[in-house]
Jmol script that loads the backbone (N, CA, C; Angstrom):
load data "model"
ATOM      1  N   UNK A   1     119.661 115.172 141.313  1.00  0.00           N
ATOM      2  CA  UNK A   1     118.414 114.571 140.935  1.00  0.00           C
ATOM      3  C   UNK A   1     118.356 114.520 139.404  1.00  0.00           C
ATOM      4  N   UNK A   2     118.052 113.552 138.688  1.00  0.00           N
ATOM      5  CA  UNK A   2     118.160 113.257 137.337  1.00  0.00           C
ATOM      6  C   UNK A   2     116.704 113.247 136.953  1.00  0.00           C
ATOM      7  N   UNK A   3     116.603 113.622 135.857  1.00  0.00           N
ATOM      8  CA  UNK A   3     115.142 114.120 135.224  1.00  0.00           C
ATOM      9  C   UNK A   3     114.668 112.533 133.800  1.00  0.00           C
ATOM     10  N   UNK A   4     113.643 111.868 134.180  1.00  0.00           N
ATOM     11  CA  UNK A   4     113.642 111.109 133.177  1.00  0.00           C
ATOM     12  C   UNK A   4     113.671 111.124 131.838  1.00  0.00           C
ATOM     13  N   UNK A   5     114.602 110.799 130.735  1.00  0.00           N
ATOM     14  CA  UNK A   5     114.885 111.000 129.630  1.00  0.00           C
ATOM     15  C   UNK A   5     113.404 110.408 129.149  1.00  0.00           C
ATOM     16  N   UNK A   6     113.422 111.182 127.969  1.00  0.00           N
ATOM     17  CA  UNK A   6     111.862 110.349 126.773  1.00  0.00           C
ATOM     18  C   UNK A   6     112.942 110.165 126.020  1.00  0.00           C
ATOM     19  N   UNK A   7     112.340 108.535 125.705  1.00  0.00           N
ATOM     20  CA  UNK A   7     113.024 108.500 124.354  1.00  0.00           C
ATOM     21  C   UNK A   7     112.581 107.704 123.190  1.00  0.00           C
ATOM     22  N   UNK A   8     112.120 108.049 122.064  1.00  0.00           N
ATOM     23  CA  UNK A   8     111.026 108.592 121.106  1.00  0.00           C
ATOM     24  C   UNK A   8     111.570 106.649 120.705  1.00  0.00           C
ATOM     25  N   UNK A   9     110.709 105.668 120.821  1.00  0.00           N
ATOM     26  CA  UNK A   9     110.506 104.529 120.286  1.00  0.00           C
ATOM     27  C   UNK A   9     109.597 104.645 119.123  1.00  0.00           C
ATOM     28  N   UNK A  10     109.420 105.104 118.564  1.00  0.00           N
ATOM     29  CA  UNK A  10     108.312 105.020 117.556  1.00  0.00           C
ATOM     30  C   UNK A  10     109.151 104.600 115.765  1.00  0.00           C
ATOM     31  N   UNK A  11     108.476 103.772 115.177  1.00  0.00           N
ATOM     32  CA  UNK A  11     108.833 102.969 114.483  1.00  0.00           C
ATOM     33  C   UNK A  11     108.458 103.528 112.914  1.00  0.00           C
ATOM     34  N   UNK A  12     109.033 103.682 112.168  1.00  0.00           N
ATOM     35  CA  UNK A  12     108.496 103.977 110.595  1.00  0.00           C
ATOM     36  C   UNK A  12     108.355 102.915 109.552  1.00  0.00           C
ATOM     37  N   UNK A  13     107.446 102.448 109.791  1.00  0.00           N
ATOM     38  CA  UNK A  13     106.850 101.238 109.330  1.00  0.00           C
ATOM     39  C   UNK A  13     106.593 101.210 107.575  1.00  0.00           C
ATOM     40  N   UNK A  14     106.479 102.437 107.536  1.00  0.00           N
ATOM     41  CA  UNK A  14     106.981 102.473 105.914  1.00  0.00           C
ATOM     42  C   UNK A  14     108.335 102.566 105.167  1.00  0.00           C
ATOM     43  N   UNK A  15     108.907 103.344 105.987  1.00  0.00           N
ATOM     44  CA  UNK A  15     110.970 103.558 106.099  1.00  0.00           C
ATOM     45  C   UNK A  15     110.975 101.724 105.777  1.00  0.00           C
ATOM     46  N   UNK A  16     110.923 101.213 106.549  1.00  0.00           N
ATOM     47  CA  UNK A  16     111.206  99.979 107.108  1.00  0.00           C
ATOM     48  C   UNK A  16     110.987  98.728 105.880  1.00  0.00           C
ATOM     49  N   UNK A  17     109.696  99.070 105.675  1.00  0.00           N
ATOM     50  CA  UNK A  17     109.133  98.147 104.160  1.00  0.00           C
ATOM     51  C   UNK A  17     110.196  98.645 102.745  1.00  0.00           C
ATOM     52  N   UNK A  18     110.340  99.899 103.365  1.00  0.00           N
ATOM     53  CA  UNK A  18     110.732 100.202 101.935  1.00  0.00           C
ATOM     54  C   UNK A  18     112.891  99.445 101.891  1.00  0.00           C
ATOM     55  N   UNK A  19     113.027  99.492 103.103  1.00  0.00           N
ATOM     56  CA  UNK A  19     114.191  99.165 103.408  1.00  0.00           C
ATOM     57  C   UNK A  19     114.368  97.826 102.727  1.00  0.00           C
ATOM     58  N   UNK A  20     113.288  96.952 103.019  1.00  0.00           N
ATOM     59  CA  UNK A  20     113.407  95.332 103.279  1.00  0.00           C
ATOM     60  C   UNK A  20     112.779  94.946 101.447  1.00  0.00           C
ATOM     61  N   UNK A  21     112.152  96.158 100.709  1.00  0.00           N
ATOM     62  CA  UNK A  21     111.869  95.814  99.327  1.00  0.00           C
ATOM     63  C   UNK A  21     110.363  95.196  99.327  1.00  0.00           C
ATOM     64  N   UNK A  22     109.366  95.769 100.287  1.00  0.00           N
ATOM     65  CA  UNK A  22     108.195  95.464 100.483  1.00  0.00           C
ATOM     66  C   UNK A  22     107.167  96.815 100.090  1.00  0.00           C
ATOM     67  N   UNK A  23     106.187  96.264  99.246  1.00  0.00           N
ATOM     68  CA  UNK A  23     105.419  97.401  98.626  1.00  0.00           C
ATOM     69  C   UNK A  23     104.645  97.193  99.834  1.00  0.00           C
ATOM     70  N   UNK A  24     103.791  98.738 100.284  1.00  0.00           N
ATOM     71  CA  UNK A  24     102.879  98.791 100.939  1.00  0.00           C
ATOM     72  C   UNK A  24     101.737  99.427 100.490  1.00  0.00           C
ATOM     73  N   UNK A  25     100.843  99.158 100.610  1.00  0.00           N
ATOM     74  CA  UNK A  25      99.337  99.966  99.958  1.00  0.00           C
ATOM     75  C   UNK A  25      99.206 101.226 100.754  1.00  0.00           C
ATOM     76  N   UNK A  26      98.864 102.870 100.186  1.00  0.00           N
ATOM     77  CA  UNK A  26      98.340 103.601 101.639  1.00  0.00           C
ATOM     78  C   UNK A  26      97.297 103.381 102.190  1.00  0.00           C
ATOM     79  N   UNK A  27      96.910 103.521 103.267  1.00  0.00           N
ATOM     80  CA  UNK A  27      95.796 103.418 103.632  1.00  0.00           C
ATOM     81  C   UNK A  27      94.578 104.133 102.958  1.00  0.00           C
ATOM     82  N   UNK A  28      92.901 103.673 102.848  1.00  0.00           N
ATOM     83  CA  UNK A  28      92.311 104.001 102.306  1.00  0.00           C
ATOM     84  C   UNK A  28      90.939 103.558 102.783  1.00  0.00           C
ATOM     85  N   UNK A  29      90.113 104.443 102.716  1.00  0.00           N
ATOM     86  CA  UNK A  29      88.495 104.435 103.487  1.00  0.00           C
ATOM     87  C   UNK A  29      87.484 103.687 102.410  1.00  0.00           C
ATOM     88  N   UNK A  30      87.882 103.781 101.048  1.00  0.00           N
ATOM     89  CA  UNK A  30      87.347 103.292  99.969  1.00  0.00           C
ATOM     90  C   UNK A  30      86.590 101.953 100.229  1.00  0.00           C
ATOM     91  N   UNK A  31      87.817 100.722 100.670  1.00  0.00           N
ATOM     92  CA  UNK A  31      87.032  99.474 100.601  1.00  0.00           C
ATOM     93  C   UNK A  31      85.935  99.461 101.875  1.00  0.00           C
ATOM     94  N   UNK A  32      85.510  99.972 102.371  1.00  0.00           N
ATOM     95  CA  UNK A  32      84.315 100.493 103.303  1.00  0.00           C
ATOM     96  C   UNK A  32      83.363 100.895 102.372  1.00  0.00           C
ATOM     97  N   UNK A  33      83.708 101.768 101.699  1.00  0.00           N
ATOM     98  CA  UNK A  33      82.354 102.190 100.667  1.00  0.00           C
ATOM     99  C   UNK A  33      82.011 101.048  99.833  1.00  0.00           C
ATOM    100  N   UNK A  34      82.883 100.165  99.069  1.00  0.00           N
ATOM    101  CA  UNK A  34      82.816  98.787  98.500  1.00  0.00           C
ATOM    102  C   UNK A  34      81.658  98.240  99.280  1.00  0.00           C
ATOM    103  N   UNK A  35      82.216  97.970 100.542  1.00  0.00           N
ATOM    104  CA  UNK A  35      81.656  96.735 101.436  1.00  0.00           C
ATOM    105  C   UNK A  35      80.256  97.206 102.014  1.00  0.00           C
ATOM    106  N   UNK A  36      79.749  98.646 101.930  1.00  0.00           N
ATOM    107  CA  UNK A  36      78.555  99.040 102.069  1.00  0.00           C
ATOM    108  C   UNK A  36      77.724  99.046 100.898  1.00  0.00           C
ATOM    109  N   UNK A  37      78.359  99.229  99.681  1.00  0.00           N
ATOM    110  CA  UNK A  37      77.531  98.755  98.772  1.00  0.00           C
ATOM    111  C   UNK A  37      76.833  97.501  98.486  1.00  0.00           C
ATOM    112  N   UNK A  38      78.050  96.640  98.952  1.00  0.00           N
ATOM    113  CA  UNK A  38      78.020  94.911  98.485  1.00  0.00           C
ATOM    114  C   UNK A  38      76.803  94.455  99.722  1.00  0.00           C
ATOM    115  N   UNK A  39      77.000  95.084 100.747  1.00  0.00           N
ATOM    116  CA  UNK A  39      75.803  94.896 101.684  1.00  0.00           C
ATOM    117  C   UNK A  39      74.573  95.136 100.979  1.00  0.00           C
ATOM    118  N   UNK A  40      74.011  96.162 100.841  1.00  0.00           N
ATOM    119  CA  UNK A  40      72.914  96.714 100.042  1.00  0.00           C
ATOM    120  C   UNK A  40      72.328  95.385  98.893  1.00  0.00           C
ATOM    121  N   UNK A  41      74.038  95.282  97.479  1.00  0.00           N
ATOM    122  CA  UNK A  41      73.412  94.847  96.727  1.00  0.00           C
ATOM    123  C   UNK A  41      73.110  92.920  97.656  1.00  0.00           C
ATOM    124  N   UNK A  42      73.557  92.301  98.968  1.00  0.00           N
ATOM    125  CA  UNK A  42      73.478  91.134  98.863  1.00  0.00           C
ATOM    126  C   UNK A  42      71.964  91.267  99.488  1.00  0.00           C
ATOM    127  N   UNK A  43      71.434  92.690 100.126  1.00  0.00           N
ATOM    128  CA  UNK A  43      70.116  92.743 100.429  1.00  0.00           C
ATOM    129  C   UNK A  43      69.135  92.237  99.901  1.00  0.00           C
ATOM    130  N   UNK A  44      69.400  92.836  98.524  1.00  0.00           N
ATOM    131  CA  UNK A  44      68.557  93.092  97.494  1.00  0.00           C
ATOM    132  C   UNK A  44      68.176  91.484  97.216  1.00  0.00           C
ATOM    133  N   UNK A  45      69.113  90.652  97.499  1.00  0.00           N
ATOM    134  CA  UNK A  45      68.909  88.800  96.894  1.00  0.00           C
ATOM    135  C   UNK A  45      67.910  88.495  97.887  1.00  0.00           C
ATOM    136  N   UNK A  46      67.494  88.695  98.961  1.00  0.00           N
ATOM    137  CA  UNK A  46      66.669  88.099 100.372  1.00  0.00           C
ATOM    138  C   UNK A  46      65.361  88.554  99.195  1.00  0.00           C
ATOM    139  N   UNK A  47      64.223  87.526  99.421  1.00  0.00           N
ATOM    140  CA  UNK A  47      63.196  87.649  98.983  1.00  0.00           C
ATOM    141  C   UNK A  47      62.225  88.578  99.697  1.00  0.00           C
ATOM    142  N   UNK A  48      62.132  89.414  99.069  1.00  0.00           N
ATOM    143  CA  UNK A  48      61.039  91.085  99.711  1.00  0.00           C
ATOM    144  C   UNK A  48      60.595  90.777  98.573  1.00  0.00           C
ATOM    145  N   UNK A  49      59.981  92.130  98.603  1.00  0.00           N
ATOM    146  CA  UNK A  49      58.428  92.208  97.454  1.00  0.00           C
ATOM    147  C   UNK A  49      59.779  93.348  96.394  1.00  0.00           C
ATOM    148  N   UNK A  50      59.357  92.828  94.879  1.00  0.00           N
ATOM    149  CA  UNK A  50      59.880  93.127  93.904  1.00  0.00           C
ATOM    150  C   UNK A  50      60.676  94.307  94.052  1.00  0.00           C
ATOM    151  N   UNK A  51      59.735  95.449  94.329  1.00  0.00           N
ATOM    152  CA  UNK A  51      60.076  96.863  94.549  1.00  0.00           C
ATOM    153  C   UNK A  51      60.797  97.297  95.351  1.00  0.00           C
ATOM    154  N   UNK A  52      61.006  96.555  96.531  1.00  0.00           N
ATOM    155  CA  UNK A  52      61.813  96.912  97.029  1.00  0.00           C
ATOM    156  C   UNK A  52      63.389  95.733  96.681  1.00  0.00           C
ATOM    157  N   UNK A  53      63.329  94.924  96.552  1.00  0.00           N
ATOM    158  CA  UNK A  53      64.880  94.398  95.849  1.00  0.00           C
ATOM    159  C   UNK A  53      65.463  95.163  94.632  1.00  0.00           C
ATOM    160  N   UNK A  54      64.618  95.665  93.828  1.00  0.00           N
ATOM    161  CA  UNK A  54      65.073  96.380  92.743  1.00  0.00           C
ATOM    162  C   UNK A  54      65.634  98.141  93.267  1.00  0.00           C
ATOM    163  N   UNK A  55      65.089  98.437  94.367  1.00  0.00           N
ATOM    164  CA  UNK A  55      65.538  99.606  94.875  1.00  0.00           C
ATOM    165  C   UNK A  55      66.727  99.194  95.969  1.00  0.00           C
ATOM    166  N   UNK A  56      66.879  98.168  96.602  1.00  0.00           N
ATOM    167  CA  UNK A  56      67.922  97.582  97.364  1.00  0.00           C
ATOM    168  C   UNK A  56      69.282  97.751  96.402  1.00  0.00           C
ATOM    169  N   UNK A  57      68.848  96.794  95.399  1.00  0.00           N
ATOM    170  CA  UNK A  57      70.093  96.663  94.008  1.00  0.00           C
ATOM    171  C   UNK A  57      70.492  97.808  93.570  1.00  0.00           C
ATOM    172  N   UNK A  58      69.411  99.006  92.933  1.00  0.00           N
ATOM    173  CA  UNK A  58      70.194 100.245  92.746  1.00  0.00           C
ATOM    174  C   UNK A  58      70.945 101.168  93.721  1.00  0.00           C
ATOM    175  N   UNK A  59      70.363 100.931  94.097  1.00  0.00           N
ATOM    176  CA  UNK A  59      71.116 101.623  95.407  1.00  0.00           C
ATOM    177  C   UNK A  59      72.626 101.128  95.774  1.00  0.00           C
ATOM    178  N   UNK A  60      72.263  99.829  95.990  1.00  0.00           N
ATOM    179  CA  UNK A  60      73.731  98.970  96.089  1.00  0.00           C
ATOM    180  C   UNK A  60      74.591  99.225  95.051  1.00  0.00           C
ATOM    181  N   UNK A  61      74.195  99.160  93.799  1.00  0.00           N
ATOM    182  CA  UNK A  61      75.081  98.644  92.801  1.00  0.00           C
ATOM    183  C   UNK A  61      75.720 100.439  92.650  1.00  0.00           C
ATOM    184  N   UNK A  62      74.937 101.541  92.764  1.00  0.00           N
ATOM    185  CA  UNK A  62      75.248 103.036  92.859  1.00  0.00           C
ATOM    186  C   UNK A  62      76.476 103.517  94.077  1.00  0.00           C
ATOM    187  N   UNK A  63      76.298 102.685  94.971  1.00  0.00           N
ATOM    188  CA  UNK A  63      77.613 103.051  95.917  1.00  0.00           C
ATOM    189  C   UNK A  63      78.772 102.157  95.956  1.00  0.00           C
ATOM    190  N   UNK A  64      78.113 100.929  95.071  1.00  0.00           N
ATOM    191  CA  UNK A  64      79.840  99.509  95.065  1.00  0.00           C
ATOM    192  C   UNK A  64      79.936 100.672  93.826  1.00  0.00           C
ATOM    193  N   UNK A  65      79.217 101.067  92.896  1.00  0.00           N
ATOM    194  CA  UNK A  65      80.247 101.566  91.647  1.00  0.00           C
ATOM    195  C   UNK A  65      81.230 102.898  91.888  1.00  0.00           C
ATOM    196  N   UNK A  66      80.436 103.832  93.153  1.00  0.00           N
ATOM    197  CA  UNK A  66      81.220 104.615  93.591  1.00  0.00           C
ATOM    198  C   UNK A  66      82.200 104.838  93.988  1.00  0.00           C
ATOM    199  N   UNK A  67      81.769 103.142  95.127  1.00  0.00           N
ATOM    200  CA  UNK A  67      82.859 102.857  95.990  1.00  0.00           C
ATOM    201  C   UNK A  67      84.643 102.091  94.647  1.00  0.00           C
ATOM    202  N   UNK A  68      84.153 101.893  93.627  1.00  0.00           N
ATOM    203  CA  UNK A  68      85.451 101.363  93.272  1.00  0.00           C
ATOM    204  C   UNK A  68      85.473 102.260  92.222  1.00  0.00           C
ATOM    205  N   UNK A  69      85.184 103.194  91.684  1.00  0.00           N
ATOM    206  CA  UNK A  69      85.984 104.576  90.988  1.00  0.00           C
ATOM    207  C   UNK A  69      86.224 105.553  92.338  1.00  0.00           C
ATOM    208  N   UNK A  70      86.277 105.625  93.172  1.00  0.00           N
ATOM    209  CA  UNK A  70      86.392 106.443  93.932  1.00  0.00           C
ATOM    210  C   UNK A  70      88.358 106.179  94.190  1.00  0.00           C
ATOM    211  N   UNK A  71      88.224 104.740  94.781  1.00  0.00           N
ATOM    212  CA  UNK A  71      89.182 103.427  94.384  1.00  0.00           C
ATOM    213  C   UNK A  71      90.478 103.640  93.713  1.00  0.00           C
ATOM    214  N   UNK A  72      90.018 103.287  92.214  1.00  0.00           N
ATOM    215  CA  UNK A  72      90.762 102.865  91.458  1.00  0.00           C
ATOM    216  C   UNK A  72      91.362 104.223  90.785  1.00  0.00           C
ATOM    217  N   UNK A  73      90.294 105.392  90.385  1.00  0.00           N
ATOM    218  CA  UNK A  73      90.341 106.370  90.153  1.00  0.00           C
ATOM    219  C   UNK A  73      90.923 107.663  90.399  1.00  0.00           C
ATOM    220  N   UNK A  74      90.327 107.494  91.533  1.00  0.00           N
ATOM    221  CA  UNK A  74      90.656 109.280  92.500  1.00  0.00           C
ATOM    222  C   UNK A  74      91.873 108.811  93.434  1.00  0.00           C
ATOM    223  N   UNK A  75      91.628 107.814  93.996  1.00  0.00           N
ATOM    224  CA  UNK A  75      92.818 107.234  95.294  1.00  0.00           C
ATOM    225  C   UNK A  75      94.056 107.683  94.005  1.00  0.00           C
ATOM    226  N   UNK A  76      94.213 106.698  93.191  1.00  0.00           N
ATOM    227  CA  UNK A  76      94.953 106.241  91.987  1.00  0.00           C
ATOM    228  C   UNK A  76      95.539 107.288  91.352  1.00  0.00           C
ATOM    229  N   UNK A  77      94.851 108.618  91.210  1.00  0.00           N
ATOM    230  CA  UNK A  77      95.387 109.420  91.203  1.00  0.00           C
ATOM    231  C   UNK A  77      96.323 110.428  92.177  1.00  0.00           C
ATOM    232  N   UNK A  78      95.871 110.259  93.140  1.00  0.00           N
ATOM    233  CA  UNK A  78      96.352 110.851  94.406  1.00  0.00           C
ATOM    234  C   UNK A  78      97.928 110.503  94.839  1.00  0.00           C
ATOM    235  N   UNK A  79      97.797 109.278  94.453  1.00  0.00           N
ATOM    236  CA  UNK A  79      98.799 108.000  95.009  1.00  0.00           C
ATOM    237  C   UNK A  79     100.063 108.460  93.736  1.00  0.00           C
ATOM    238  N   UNK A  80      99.846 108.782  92.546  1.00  0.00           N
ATOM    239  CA  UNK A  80     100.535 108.373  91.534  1.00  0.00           C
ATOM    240  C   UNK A  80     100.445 109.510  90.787  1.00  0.00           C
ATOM    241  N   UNK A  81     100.475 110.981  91.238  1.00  0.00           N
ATOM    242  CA  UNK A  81     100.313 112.124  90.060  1.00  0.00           C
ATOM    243  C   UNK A  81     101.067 111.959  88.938  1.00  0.00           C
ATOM    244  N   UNK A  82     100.697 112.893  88.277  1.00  0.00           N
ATOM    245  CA  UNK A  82     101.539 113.270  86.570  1.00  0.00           C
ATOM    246  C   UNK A  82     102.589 113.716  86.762  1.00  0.00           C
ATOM    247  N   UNK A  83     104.248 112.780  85.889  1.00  0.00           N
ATOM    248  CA  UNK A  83     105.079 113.663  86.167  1.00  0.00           C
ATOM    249  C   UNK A  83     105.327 114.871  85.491  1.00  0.00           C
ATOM    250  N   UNK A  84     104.380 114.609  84.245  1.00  0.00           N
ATOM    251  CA  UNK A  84     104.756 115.808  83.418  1.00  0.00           C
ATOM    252  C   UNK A  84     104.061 116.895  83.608  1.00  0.00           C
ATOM    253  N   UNK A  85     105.020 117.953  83.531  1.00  0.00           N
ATOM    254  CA  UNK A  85     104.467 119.138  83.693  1.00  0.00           C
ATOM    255  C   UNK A  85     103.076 119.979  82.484  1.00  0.00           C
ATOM    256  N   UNK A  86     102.161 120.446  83.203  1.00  0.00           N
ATOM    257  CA  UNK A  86     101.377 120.723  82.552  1.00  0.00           C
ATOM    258  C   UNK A  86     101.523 122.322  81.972  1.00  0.00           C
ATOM    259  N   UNK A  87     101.516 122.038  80.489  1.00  0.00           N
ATOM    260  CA  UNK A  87     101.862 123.457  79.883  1.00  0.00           C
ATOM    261  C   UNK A  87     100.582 123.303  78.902  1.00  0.00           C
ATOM    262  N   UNK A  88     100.436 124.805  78.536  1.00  0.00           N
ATOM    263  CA  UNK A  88      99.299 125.521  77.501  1.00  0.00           C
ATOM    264  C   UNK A  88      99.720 124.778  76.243  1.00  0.00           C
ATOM    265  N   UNK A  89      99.047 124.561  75.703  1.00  0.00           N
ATOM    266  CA  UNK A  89      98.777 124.057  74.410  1.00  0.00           C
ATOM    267  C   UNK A  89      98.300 125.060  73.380  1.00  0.00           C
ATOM    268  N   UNK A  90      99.228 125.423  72.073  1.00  0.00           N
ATOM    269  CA  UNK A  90      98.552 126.685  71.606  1.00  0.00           C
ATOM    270  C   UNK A  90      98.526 126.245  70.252  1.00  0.00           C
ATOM    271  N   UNK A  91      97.501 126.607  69.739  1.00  0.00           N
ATOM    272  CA  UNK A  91      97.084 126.473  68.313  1.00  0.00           C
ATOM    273  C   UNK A  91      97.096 127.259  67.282  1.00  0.00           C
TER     274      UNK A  91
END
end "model"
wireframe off; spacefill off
backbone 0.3
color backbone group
């Protein structure tokens, strides 16, 4: 009686890009925070009463700005550390 073999199909889709000379982006939750901001600020354009579009807009414009230093910034760092080693500086 023979026992069914597994046999591991699973694909490395980054191996693979990198094989063929294709940059890939990592994945990232960021442009979600973008696109919840940009919601907010396109709120803010629908005609409501003053006070509230101007609180629509800050609000909006406070999480698109989050959302793209969060981005460009923190991802950016994550993605791309320092190669140089960090030593004391003495005076």
């Amino acid at each position: 009686m023979d026992y069914p073999v597994h046999i591991d199909n699973t694909i490395d889709y980054v191996a693979r890009a990198h094989e063929l000379g294709i940059h890939l982006s990592p994945p990232s939750n960021w442009p979600f925070v973008i696109c919840f901001g940009l919601l907010f600020l396109s709120l803010a354009a629908i005609p409501f009463s003053a006070t509230a579009r101007i609180v629509l807009a800050v609000i909006g414009g406070l999480i698109f700005l989050w959302g793209v230093i969060g981005w460009v910034v923190i991802e950016d760092t994550r993605m791309f550390p320092s190669d140089s080693p960090q030593q004391e500086i003495h005076h």
